[in-house]
N, C-alpha and C positions, 0 to 999 in steps of 0.2 A: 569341401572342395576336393577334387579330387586332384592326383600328382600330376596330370598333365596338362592341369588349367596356370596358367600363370597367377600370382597373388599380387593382390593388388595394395599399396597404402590401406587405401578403405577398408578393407578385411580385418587388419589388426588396428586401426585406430580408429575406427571412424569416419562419418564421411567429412566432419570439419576439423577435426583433430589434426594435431600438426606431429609429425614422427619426431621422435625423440635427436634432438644436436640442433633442428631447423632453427632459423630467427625467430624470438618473437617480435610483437612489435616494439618500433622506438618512436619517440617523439623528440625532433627536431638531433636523432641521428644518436641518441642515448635511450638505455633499454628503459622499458615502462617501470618497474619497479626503483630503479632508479629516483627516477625522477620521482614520485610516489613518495619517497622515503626520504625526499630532499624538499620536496613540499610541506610534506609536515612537519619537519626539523624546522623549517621558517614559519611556519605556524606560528610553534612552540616557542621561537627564539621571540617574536613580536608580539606574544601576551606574554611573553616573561617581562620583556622588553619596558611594555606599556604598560606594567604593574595591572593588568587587567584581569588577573588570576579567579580573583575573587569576585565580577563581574560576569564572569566566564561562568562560574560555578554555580552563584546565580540564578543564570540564565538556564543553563542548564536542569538544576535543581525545580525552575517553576514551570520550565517545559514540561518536565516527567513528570511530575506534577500534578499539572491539566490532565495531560493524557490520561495516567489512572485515574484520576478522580469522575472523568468522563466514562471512561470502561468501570466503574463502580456505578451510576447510576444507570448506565443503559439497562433496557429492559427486553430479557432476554428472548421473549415472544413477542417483537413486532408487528409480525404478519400475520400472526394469529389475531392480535389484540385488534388489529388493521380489517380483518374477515369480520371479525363480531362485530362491530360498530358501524360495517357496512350493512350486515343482515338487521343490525337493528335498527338503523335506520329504513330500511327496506319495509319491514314490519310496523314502524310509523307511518311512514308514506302509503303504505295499502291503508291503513285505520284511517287517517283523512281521506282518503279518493273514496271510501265507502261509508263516510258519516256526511253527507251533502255538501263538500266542497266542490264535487263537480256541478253543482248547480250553479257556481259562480259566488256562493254564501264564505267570503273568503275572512270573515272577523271570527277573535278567537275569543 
């Protein structure tokens, strides 16, 4: 930019960037972190609450769990594995349409 263009917000922040002192958001008139931080204080306060700690952990524990146990068996070539079993079956189906199945001789 040169010194006799005016600078815009957008120039140093961004085009959705908010300049530094602006509000951020609130919800129902208290800032976002706030609130956030007072959500998960009651969280915390009603599995302490409800002795549900170890319930929590749990649940927790056989989620992650799954997940890895699911990411240790996936197989890392799908669509590969996916291509060849199309071509070979491709390569079957040409062997019967030129061994007399088009004659209508459809027993195996």
């Amino acid at each position: 930019m040169t010194p006799s263009q005016p600078v815009s917000a957008t120039a140093y922040y961004g085009l959705y960037a908010r300049a530094p002192g602006t509000a951020g958001r609130k919800i129902c008139g208290v800032q976002r972190s706030i609130v956030v931080v007072g959500l998960l204080l009651l969280g915390g306060l009603l599995v302490v609450r409800a002795r549900a700690l170890l319930t929590l952990a749990w649940a927790v524990l056989f989620g992650d769990g799954l997940i890895l146990l699911h990411a240790a068996f996936r197989t890392p070539n799908l669509k590969t594995r996916l291509a060849s079993a199309r071509e070979e079956f491709r390569a079957v189906w040409r062997g019967y349409q030129t061994s007399g199945f088009e004659r209508g001789d459809y027993t195996l």
